[in-house]
C-alpha positions as CSV (number, residue, x, y, z in Angstrom):
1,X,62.7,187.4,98.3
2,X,62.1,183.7,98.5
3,X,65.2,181.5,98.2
4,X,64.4,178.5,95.1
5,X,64.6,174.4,96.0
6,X,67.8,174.4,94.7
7,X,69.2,177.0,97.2
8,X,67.1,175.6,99.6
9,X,68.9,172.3,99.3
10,X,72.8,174.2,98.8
11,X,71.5,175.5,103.0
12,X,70.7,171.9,103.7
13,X,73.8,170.3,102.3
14,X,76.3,173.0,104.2
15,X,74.0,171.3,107.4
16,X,74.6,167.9,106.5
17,X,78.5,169.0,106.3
18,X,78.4,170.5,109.7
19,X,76.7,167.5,111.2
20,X,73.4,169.9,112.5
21,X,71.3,166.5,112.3
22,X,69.7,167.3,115.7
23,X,66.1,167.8,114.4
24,X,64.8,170.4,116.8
25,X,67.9,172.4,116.6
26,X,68.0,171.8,112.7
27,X,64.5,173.4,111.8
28,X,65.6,176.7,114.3
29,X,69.3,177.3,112.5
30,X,68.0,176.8,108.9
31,X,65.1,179.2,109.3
32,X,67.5,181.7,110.7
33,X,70.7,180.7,107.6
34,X,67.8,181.1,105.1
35,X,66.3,184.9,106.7
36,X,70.1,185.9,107.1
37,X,70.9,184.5,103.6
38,X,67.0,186.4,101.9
39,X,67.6,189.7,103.8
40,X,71.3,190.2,102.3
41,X,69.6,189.5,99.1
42,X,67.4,191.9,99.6
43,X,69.2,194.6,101.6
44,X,72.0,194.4,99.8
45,X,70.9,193.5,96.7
46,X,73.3,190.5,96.2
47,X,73.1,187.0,94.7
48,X,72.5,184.5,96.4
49,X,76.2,182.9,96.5
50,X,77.8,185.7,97.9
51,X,75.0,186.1,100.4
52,X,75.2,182.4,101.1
53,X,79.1,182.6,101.8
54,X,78.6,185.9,103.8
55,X,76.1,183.7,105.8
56,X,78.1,180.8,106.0
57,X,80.9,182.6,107.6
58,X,79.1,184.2,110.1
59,X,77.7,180.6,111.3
60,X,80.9,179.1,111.0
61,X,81.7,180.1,114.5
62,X,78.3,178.5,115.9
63,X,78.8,175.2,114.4
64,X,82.1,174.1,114.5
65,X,82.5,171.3,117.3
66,X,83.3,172.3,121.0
67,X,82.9,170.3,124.5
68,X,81.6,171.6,127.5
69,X,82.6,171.1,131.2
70,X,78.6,170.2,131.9
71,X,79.0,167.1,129.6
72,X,82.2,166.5,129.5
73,X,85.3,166.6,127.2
74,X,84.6,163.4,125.5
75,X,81.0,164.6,123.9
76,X,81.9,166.8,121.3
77,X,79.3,168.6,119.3
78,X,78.7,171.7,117.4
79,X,78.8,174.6,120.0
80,X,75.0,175.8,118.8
81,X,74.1,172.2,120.3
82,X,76.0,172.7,123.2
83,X,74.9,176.2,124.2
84,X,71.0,175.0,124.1
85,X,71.9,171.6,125.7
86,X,73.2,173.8,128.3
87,X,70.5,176.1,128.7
88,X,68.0,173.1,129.6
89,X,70.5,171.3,131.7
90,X,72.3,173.7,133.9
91,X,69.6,173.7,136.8
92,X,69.4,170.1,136.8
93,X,73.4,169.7,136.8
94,X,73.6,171.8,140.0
95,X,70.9,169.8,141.4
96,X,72.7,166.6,141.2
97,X,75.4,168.3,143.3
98,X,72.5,168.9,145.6
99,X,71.1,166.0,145.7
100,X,74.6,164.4,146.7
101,X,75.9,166.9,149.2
102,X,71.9,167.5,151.2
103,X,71.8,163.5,152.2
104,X,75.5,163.5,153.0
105,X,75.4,166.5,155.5
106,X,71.7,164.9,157.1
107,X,72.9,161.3,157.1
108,X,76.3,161.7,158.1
109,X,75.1,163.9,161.4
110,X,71.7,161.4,161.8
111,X,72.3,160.3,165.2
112,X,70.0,157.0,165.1
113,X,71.4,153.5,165.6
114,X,69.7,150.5,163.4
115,X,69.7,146.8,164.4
116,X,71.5,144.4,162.1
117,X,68.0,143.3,160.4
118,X,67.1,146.4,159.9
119,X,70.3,147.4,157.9
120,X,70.0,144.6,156.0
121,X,66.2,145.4,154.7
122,X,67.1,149.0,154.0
123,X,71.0,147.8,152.4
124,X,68.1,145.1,150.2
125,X,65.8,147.9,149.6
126,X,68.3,150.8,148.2
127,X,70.1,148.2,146.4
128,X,66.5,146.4,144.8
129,X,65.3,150.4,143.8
130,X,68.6,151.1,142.5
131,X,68.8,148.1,139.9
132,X,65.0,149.2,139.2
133,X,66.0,152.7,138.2
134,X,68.7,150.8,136.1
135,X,66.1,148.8,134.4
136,X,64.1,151.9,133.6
137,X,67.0,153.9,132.0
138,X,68.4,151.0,130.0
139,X,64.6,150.1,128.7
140,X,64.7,154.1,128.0
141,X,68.5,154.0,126.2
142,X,67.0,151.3,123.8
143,X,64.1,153.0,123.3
144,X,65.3,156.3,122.3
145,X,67.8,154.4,119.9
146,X,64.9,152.8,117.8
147,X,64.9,154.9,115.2
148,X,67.9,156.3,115.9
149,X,66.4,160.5,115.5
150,X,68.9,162.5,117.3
151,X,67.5,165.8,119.2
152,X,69.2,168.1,121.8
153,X,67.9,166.2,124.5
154,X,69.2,162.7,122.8
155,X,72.0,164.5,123.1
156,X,71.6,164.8,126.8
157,X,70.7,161.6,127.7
158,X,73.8,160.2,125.4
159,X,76.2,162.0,128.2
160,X,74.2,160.7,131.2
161,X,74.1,157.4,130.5
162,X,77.7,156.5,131.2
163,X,77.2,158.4,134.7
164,X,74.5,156.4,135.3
165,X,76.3,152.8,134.7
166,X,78.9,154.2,136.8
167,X,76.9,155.4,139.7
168,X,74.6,152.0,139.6
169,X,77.6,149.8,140.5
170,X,78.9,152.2,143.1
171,X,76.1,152.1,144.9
172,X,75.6,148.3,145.0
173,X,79.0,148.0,146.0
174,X,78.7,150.7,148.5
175,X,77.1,149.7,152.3
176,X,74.6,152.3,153.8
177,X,75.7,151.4,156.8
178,X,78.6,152.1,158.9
179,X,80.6,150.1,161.6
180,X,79.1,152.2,164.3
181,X,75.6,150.8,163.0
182,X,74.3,154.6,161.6
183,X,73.5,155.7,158.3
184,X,76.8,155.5,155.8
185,X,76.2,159.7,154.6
186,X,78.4,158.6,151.4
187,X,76.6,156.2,150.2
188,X,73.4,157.5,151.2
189,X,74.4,161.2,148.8
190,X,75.6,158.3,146.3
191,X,72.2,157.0,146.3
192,X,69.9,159.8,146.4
193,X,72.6,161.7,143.6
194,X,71.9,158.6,141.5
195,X,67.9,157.9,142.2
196,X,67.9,162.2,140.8
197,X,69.9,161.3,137.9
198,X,67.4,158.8,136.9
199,X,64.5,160.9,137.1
200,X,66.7,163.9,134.9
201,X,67.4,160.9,132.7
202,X,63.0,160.5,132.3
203,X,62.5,163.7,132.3
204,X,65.0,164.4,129.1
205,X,63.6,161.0,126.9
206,X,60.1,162.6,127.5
207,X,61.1,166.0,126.0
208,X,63.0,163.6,123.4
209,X,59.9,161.9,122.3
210,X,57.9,165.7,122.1
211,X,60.4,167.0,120.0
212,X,60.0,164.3,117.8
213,X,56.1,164.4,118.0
214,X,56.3,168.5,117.0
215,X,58.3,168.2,114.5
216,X,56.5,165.3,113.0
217,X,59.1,162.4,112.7
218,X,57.8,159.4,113.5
């Protein structure tokens, strides 16, 4: 049994209400509200409202908003969102750990003096690459903003972006160099944590703009 436009459109208002405009995730839930809602039809040979609210209860659950220690408290969003958000991103969050804590153990044990010109070219060149990387997610941030189509990965990029500000002016504030004329292993994690967060931060807008392109929103 095949639901009618104007059911059709009752599943598509109860998403509006529940703010499922993510398209990706949008086009997976309502083919899965309408099936639930056309099998209790047909199983349980009901109309369609009281399958509808039978539906609507189960999914209540799975759409109401919740947070998530990955992207922190302040990004709210309907827990289905967050539970696939998660599923993409969990490798790469653990990786950023990585890619802090690996330079800080070899740099901070690198037993290799550097002449004062030669910190100041590598303290120029970390510093130069990290305001390019800066450049290259702002340029992304507008971009994905224009239209403003929302996907799970927008979703992604929308909690990174703040970490990223925040990690660009730490490490142009922050010398890779210590007193002792070696490599600063703090700054050095810093840099390496934030030159991997700008490459997660690619990686995400590119999957943005296929979800887009596969679900034909242009």
């Amino acid at each position: 049994m095949e639901l009618n436009k104007e059911q059709l459109q009752r599943v598509e208002h109860y998403l509006n209400v529940k703010d499922i405009t993510y398209i990706d995730l949008r086009m997976e839930v309502f083919d899965h509200i309408v099936s639930d809602i056309e099998a209790i039809m047909i199983d349980e040979n009901a109309v369609f409202e009281t399958a509808f609210y039978s539906v609507r209860s189960k999914w209540n659950k799975y759409l109401e908003e919740t947070s998530s220690f990955y992207f922190g408290i302040m990004y709210a969003a309907p827990k289905v969102l967050i539970e696939k958000a998660k599923k993409v991103f969990k490798k790469h969050f653990f990786m950023l750990f990585a890619s802090y804590f690996i330079p800080l153990t070899i740099f901070s044990y690198m037993d290799y003096s550097f002449s004062e010109s030669s910190q100041y070219y590598f303290n120029k060149g970390f510093k130069v690459a990290s305001i390019l990387f800066l450049i290259i997610c702002f340029y992304v941030f507008i971009k994905k903003n224009k239209p403003k189509i929302k996907t799970t990965y927008s979703f992604i990029l929308k909690t990174q972006s703040l970490g990223i500000l925040i990690g660009f002016i730490i490490v142009l504030k922050t010398s890779f160099f210590e007193n002792n004329n070696h490599f600063n292993g703090i700054a050095m994690g810093l840099f390496f944590c934030f030159t991997y967060t700008t490459f997660v931060y690619f990686k995400f807008y590119k999957k943005h703009k296929e979800a887009i392109k596969k679900y034909k929103i242009s």
